[in-house]
KOLTOR-327955 format. One record per residue (C-alpha): residue in three letters; x, y, z; residue number from 0. Coordinates in steps of 0.05 Angstrom, whole numbers, always signed. Example, Ala and Ser with C-alpha at 12.3 -4.5 7.8 and 13.67 -1.06 7.14 Angstrom:
<recs>
ala:+246:-90:+156:0
ser:+273:-21:+143:1
</recs>
This chain:
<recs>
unk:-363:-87:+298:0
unk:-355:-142:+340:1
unk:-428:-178:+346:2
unk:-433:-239:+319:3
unk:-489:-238:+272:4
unk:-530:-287:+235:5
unk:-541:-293:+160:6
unk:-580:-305:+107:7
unk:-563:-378:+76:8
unk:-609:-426:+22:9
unk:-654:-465:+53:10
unk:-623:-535:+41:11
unk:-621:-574:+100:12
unk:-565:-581:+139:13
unk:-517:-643:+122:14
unk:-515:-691:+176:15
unk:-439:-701:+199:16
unk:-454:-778:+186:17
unk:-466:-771:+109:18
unk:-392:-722:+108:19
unk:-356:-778:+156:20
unk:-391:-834:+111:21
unk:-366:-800:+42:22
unk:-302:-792:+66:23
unk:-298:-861:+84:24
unk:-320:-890:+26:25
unk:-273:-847:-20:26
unk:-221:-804:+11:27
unk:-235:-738:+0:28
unk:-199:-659:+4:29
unk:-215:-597:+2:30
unk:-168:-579:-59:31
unk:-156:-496:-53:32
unk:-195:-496:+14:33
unk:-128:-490:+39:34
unk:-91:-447:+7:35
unk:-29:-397:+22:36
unk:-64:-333:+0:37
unk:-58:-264:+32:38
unk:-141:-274:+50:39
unk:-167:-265:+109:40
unk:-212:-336:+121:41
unk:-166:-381:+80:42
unk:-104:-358:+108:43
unk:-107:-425:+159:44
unk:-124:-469:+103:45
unk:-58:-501:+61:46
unk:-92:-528:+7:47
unk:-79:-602:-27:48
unk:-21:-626:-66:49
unk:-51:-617:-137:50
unk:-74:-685:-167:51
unk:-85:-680:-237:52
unk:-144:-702:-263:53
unk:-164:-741:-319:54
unk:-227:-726:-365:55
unk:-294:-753:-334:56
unk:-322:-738:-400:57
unk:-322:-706:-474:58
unk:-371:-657:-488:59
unk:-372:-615:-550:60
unk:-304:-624:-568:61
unk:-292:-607:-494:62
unk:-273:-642:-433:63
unk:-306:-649:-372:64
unk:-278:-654:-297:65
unk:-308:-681:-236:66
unk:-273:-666:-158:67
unk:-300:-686:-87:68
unk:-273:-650:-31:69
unk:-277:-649:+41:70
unk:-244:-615:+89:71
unk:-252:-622:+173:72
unk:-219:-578:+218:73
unk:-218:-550:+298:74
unk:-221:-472:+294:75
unk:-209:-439:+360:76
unk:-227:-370:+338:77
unk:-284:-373:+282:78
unk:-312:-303:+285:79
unk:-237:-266:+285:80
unk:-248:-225:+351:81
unk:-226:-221:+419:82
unk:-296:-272:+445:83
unk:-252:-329:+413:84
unk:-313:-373:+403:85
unk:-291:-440:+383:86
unk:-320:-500:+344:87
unk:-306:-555:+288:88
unk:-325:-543:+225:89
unk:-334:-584:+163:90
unk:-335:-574:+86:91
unk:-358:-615:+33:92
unk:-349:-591:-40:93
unk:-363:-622:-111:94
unk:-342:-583:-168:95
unk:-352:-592:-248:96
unk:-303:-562:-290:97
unk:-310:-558:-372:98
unk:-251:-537:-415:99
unk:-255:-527:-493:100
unk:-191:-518:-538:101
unk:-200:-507:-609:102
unk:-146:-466:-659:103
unk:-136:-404:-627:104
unk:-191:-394:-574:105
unk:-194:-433:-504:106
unk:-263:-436:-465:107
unk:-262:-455:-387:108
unk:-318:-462:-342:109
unk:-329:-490:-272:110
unk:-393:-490:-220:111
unk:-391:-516:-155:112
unk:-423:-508:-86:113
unk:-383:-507:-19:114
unk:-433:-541:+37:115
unk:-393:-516:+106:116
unk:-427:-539:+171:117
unk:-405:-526:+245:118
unk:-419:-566:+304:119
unk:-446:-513:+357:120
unk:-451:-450:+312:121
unk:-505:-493:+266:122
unk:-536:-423:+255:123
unk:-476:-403:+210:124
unk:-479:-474:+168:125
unk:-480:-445:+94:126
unk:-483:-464:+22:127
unk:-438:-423:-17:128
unk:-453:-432:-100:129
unk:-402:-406:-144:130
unk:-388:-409:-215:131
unk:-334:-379:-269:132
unk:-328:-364:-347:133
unk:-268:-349:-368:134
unk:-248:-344:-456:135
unk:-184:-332:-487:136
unk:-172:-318:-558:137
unk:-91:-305:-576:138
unk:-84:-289:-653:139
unk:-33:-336:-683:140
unk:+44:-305:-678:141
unk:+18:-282:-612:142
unk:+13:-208:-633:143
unk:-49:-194:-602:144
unk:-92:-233:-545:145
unk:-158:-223:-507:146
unk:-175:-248:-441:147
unk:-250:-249:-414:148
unk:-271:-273:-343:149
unk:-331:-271:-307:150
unk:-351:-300:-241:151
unk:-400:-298:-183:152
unk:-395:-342:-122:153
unk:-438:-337:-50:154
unk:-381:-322:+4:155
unk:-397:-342:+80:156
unk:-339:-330:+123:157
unk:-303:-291:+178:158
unk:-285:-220:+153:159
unk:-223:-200:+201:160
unk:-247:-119:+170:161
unk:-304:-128:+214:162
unk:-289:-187:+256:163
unk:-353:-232:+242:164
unk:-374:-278:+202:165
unk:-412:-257:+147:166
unk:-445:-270:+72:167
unk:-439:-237:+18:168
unk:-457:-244:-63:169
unk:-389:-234:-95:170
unk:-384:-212:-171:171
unk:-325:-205:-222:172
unk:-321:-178:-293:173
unk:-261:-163:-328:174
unk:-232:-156:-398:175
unk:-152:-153:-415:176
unk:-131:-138:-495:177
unk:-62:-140:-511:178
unk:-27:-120:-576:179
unk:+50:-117:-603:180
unk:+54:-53:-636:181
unk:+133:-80:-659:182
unk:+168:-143:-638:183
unk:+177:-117:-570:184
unk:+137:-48:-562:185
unk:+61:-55:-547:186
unk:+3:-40:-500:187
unk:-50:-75:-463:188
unk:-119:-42:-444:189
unk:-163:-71:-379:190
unk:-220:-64:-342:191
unk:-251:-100:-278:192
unk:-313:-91:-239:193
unk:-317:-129:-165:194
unk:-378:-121:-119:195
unk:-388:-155:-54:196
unk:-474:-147:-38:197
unk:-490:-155:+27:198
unk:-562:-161:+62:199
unk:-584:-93:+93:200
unk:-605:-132:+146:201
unk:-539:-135:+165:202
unk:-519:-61:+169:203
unk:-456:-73:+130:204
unk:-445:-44:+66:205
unk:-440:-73:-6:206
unk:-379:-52:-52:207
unk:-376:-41:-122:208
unk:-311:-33:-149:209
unk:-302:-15:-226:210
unk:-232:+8:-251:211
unk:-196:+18:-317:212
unk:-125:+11:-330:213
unk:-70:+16:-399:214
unk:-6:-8:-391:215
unk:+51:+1:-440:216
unk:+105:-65:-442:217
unk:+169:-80:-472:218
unk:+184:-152:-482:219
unk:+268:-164:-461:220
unk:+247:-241:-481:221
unk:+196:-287:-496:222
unk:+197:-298:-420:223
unk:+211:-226:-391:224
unk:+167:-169:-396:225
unk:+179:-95:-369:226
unk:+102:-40:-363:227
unk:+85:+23:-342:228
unk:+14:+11:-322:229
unk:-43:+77:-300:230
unk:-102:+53:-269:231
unk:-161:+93:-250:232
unk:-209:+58:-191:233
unk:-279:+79:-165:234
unk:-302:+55:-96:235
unk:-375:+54:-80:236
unk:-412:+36:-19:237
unk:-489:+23:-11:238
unk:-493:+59:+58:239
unk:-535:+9:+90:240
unk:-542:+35:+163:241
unk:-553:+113:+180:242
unk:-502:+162:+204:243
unk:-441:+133:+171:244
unk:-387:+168:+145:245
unk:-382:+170:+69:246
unk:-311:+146:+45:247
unk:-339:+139:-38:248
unk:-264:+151:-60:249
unk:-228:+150:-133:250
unk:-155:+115:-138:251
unk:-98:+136:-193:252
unk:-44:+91:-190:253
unk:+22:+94:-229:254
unk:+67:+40:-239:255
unk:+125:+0:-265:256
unk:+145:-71:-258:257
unk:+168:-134:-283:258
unk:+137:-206:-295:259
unk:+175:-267:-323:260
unk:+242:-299:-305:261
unk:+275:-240:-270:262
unk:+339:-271:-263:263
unk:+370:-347:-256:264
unk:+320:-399:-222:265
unk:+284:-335:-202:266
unk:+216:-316:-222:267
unk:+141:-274:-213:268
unk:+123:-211:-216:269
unk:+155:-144:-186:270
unk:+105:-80:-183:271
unk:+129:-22:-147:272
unk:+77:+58:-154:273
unk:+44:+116:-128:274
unk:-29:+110:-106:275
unk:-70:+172:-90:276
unk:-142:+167:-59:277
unk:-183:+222:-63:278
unk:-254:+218:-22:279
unk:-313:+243:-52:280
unk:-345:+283:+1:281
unk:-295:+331:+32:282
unk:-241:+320:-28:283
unk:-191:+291:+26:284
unk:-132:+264:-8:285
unk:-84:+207:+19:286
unk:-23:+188:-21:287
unk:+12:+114:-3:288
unk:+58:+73:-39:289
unk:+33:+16:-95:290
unk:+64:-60:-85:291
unk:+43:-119:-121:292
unk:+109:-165:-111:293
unk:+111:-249:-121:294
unk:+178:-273:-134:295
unk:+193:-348:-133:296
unk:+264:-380:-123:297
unk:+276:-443:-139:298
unk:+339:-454:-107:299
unk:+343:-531:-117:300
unk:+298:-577:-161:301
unk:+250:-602:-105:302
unk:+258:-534:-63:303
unk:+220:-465:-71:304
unk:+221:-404:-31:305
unk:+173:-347:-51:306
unk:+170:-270:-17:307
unk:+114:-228:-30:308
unk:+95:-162:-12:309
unk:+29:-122:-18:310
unk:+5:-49:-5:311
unk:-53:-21:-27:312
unk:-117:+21:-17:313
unk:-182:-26:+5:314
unk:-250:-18:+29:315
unk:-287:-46:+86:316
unk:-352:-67:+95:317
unk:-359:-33:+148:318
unk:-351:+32:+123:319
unk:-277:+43:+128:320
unk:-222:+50:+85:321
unk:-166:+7:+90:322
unk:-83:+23:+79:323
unk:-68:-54:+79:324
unk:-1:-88:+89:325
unk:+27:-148:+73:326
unk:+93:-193:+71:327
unk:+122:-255:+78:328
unk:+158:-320:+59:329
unk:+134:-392:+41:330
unk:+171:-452:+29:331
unk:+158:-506:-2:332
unk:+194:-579:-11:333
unk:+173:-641:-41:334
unk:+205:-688:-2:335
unk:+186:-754:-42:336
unk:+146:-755:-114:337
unk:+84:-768:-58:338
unk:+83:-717:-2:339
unk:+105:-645:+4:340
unk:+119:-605:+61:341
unk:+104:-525:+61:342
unk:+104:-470:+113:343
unk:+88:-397:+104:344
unk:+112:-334:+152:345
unk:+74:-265:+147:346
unk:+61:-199:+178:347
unk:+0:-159:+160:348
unk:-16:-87:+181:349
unk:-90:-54:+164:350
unk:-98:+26:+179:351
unk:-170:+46:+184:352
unk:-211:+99:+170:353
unk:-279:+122:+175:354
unk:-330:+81:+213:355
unk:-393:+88:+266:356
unk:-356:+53:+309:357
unk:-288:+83:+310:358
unk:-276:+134:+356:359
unk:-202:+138:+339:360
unk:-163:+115:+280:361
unk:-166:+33:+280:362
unk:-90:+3:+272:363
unk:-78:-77:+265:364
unk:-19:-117:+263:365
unk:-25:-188:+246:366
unk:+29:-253:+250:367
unk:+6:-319:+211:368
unk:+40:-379:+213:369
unk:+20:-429:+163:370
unk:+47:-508:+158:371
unk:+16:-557:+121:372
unk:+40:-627:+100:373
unk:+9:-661:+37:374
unk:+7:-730:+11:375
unk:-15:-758:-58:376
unk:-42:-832:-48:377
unk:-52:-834:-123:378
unk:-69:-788:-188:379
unk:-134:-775:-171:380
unk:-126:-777:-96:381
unk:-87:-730:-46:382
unk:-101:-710:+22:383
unk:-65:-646:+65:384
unk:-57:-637:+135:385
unk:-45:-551:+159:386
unk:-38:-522:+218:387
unk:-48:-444:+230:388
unk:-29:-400:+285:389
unk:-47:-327:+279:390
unk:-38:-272:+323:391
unk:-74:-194:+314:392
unk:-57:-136:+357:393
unk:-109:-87:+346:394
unk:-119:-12:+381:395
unk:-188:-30:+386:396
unk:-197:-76:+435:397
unk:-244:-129:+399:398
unk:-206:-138:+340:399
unk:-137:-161:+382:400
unk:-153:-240:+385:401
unk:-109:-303:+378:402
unk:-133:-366:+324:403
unk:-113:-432:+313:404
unk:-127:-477:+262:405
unk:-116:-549:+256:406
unk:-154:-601:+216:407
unk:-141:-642:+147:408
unk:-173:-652:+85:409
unk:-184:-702:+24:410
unk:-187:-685:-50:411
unk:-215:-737:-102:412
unk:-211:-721:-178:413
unk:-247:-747:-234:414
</recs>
């Protein structure tokens, strides 16, 4: 799907780029994770801000209470991820409150924000993205058992690299983790998630809800080492907003082993390694593929960090495709002086897809991302972060082959 189509937003007016330049002038802002190095599609340009922590803005119930600014401004060459390449500036401005609440053994966190992003030619994709998260932890003194709770919901308008477009979506999250110690070292830990991304049926792509259930069986080597066998069981439904499609409704069981903590020496993360078998509703085709969930972090020298990663996995589209998805890489990360660090980031993505109106033949991409980003912190409550992003995707269908890059800066002021 390749048209670039417009989208629902709330009916705030748009910003004028003289009240963003104006704010930023008066106090230096930055768009604190804006930029970040994850494996997402939109973000993957964006290298967020050196973390400045923050200090209280205020008590409130035996809580405390946060206040950040950011803004972010940046020259996108390819905003719609396609081969028409359409380019523009676009700007982001984005305050956030954040509450945390500490008391014996239970810790409450909640933050609410809105992200205002605005472009200078494509003013029919300017957007105001609310989002908000709950999240409650309760670990039982002598840490033999612990509950985690998290829910969140967030308005998401940004190029989908599935589809290549920009689009909107409502995105939800629920999940619930309980873990117990049946011995010192022997115990289990029971989870659930549901994820749902609603989209407008104007649109003709799909929603996706996404429950799953999962038990995992651990042995703790060390207060910092853990070894699991983890079975998780995943439904994916689609809403089916256009006629004709093909149905790909599927179930995932995935089995497998890993190991979070400090692996070895100066080396530490998480290493998941499993089987995952999806089976599609209507037909009963089944398609088997490895399971990866890797993060390992070396810190070979004090100031220096070098992280691989590697991800493979079943996903959904929506645009009515499933998705084998790919990916791997390296980042590195250095703080040069107590003030400004220097990172960079390598990775290779591939996407096999399946199902789809618009697919005559089995879709294949293979994508190259280069990341840098420099990032300097003027004080403790403000940093700012410059990132450039080239990115390269070499698709068998012809409209999702397209080159990107990214280059802009951003300001982050905490309260």
């Amino acid at each position: 799907m390749t048209a670039h189509t417009s989208r629902p937003c709330l009916s705030l007016r748009r910003l004028p780029l003289a009240l963003v330049a104006g704010l930023a002038a008066l106090l230096p802002l930055s768009a604190s994770a804006v930029a970040d190095f994850s494996d997402g599609q939109l973000d993957a340009h964006r290298l967020g801000s050196v973390g400045a922590p923050s200090v209280n803005f205020a008590d409130f119930a035996d809580g405390q209470v946060f206040f950040n600014l950011t803004a972010l401004g940046e020259y996108n060459s390819n905003i719609t991820l396609n081969s028409s390449e359409l380019s523009d500036w676009e700007w982001q401005l984005t305050p956030e409150l954040e509450y945390l609440h500490k008391k014996g053994v239970l810790t409450l966190e909640f933050d609410a924000g809105v992200l205002v992003d605005l472009f200078n030619k494509d003013t029919h994709d300017d957007a105001e993205n609310p989002y908000t998260k709950l999240s409650l932890n309760w670990a039982e003194d002598g840490g033999k058992s612990s509950l985690d709770l998290t829910a969140s919901a967030r308005r998401d308008t940004e190029p989908n690299q599935f589809i290549n477009t920009i689009a909107t979506s409502d995105d939800y999250n629920l999940s619930a983790a309980f873990a117990h110690h049946l011995t010192e070292k022997f115990g289990y830990r029971v989870h659930a998630d549901f994820n749902g991304s609603a989209y407008n049926a104007s649109t003709g792509f799909d929603s996706t809800y996404t429950p799953s259930v999962g038990l995992d069986a651990f042995y703790q080597y060390s207060p910092k080492l853990e070894s699991f066998l983890n079975y998780t069981y995943r439904w994916t439904n689609l809403s089916y907003a256009a006629a004709g499609q093909t149905d790909v409704n599927s179930r995932d069981q995935r089995l497998a082993v890993g190991l979070k903590g400090d692996l070895l020496t100066k080396l530490t993360g998480n290493v998941t390694v499993g089987f995952v078998q999806r089976r599609f509703d209507v037909g009963g085709d089944e398609h088997g593929a490895l399971f990866a969930d890797t993060s390992v972090d070396w810190n070979y020298l004090e100031k220096c960090n070098v992280t691989v990663f590697a991800n493979h996995d079943f996903s959904t589209s929506p645009g009515d495709q499933s998705v084998t998805a790919f990916t791997t890489g390296l980042e590195f990360t250095e703080d040069v002086t107590e003030k400004i660090t220097l990172g960079q980031r390598l990775a290779y993505g591939n996407s096999i897809f399946a199902g789809g109106t618009d697919i005559v033949t089995a879709r294949s991409d293979n994508t190259d991302t280069l990341n840098l980003r420099a990032s300097y912190k003027f004080t403790d409550l403000i940093s700012s972060n410059l990132f450039f992003t080239y990115q390269k995707a070499r698709s068998t269908e012809a409209a999702s082959s397209f080159n990107q890059t990214v280059i802009g800066m951003s300001v982050t002021a905490k309260f």
